[in-house]
C-alpha positions, 0 to 999 in steps of 0.5 A: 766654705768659699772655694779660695780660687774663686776669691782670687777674683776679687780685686782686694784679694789680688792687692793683699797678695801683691803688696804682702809679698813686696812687704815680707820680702823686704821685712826678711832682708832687713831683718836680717840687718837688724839681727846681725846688729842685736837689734830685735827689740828696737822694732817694736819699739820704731813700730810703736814710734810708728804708731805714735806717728798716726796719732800726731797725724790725726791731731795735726790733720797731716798726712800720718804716713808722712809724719810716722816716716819723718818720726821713725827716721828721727828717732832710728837715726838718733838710736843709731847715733847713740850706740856707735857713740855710747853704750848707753842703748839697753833693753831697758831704754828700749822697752821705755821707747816702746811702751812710752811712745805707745801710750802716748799715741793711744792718748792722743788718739783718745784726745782727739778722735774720742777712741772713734779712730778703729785703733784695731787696724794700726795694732793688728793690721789686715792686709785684705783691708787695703785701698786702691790707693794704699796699695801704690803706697805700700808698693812704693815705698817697699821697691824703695827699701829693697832697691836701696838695700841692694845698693848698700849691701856692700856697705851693710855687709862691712857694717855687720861684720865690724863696725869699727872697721868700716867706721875707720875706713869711712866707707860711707860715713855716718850716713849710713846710720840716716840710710839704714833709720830710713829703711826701717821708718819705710818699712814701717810705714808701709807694714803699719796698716797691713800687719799693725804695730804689735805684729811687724816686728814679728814679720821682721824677725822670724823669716831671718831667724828661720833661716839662720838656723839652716844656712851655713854662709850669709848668702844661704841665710838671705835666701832661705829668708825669703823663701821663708817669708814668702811661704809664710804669708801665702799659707797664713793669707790662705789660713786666715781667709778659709777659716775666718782668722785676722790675716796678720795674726795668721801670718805671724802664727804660721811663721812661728810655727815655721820655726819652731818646725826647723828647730824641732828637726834640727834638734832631732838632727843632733840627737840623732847625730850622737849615734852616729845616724845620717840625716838629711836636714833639708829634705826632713825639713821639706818633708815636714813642711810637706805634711804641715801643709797638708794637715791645714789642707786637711782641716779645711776640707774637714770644715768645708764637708761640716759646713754642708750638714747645715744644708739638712736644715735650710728649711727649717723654722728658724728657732730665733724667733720670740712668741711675738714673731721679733727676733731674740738677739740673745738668743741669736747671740748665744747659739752663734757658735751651733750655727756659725757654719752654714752654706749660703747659695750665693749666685756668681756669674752674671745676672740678667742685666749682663752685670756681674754678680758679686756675693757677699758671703757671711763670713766674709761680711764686713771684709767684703762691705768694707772693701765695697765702701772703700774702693766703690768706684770698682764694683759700680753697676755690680749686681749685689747678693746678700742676706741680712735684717730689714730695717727702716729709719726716717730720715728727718731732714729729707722727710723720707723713710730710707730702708736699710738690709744689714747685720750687725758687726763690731763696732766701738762697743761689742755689735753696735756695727751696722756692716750693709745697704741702704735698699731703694725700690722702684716706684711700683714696689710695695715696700709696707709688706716687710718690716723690721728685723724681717729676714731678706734676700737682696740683689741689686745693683749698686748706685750712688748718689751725690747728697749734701756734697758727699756720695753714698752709696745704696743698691737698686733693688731687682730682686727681694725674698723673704723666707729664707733660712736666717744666718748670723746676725752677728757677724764678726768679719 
């Protein structure tokens, strides 16, 4: 398993954590606005609006963030509108919103990018997937929500106590309904890619709803609410990537399992109370996030010690080949889960040359050959270390044969992903003694070309072994 503190190194792990961390932390004090309000369901409504902002987006070829934020906002404000005005605003119509403004957005999508646009990314999220250029959005648009949110704390904190209070004062009018719908449509806009549509409203509510259940005054709530958010995605950011689990549903998944730890102590508090029994809610509670911490410390320690048994067998004959020598993708498939654990030994450091090593490890693979394609500019003339299958395609209209070293990855339909590289050798490389589906080790360093008015990339190969002990070939992340 790969040593967390060692990936810290990689420019996209350095923008999850700075983006993620603005995002919960204005996700906990928003949601606590729209808590106090009743308004839990309205977030995943807004998020499918959201999403249904990215598909109009798409079939209107402008910019999607930009359209989500002006839909959010319309519809937020017009939501606010209506219940300051009319009791009319139901869960009922809430959910219509939500399911209505979702199906429309996958149709859309359906209609104009024939399902090719990776829906996945706008439902689940990941924040280890974001570009260079995201990251400034994302920041933006989060200094933004928190910065007007503490400018309008007295106003927001009239409102929550009494709405019809503040609205005959006329503190700040009406506006503050336009300024609380483009709170939320930035927020939102900025969550969509690194939580996804189906799990933000999540990240909105839990932190708040952790806290409220230790706090005794609104100020308590609010910064035990970003303690809370914060702890939860450090620890779901590490889950996630040590044990290979989307980091959006881990982040989510650890939050609840947060909750559900304080309203368990909380519980055994009262209980203990009737019989008259003192009890430290606060320290119990930090006892307990104590040892919840060191049990998933634990578990991936175990993986890690599991993982190094596979080493016994890094010699031995691979047992995915046919009688024909061509591999058996069944086969392969099926004993993914026996041989899903293996060490690889990747160099780091610097090669040779003086250029520094950047390997690619097999669980991380198609994270890793995504943020390489995304952000290429960054890891130009980087050494590349990876293992994968050998595949030469002719490419008809260069009239030239291009050799591929990839795995296969999820794609539209199951593994029909192609996450790697296309290899080039130098002039004196016989490249006829490797064929298809061989098992390589490649290092090269990365290059690009301009062709056909679009750069590609490709490694320069300095290094290739064959033999080597085979890997998954179908890698899931």
């Amino acid at each position: 398993m790969i040593d967390f503190l060692q990936i810290l190194a990689y420019p996209f792990v350095k923008r999850a954590i700075i983006t993620g961390s603005l995002l919960v932390i204005a996700c906990a004090l928003v949601g606590s606005i729209l808590l106090s309000k009743r308004l839990a369901l309205l977030t995943q409504s807004l998020a499918n609006v959201a999403f249904l902002g990215v598909a109009l987006g798409t079939l209107t070829q402008l910019p999607s963030i930009l359209v989500s934020l002006g839909l959010v906002t319309a519809t937020s404000y017009e939501v606010f509108q209506r219940r300051e005005r009319t009791k009319l605003l139901t869960d009922s119509l809430l959910a219509l919103l939500s399911n209505v403004a979702l199906a429309l957005g996958i149709c859309l999508i359906a209609y104009t990018q024939g399902m090719t646009l990776d829906i996945c990314n706008f439902m689940f999220g990941s924040v280890l997937v974001i570009e260079q250029g995201e990251m400034f959005v994302i920041i933006a648009l989060c200094l933004v929500v928190i910065a007007a949110y503490f400018w309008l704390k007295p106003y927001l904190f009239a409102w929550q106590l009494d709405a019809e209070f503040y609205l005959a004062a006329k503190l700040l009018p009406v506006k503050l309904n336009l300024a609380i719908a483009m709170l939320l449509s930035f927020l939102l806009a900025a969550g969509l890619k690194i939580m996804g549509t189906l799990l933000l409203s999540a990240l909105l509510l839990l932190p708040p709803l952790t806290a409220r259940q230790l706090a005794k005054t609104e100020r308590q709530a609010q910064i035990y609410s970003l303690f809370v958010a914060l702890l939860g995605f450090y620890l779901g950011l590490f889950i996630s990537y040590q044990l290979y689990l989307p980091s959006g549903a881990a982040i989510v998944t650890v939050h609840a399992l947060i909750f559900a730890l304080v309203k368990l102590v909380i519980v055994i508090k009262q209980k203990l109370a009737t019989k008259k029994v003192k009890f430290n809610k606060h320290l119990a509670i930090f006892i307990g996030l104590v040892f919840f911490s060191l049990s998933l410390l634990s578990a991936c320690q175990k993986a890690k010690q599991t993982e190094a048994l596979a080493d016994v067998f890094k010699n031995a004959k691979s047992p995915f080949y046919t009688a024909k020598g061509e591999l058996d993708f069944e086969r392969k498939l099926g004993a993914d889960k026996q041989n899903s654990i293996r060490t690889e030994h990747l160099p780091t450091g610097k090669a040779e040359d003086g250029s520094d090593y950047l390997p690619i490890y097999e669980k991380q693979f198609v994270l890793l050959t995504n943020e390489i394609y995304a952000n290429y500019k960054n890891y130009l003339n980087q050494t590349i270390a990876y293992e994968g299958v050998f595949v030469s395609l002719y490419d008809k209209a260069k009239q030239i044969t291009r050799y591929f070293v990839i795995r296969y990855g999820p794609g539209c339909c199951a593994y029909d992903g192609m996450p790697g590289f296309e290899v080039r050798f130098p002039e004196h490389f016989n490249v006829s003694q490797y064929k298809d589906k061989d098992w390589l080790y490649v290092e090269g360093k990365l290059q690009v070309s301009h062709e056909d008015d679009a750069d590609y990339l490709y490694l320069m190969a300095k290094k290739v072994e064959t033999g080597r002990p085979e890997g998954l070939i179908n890698v899931k992340h």
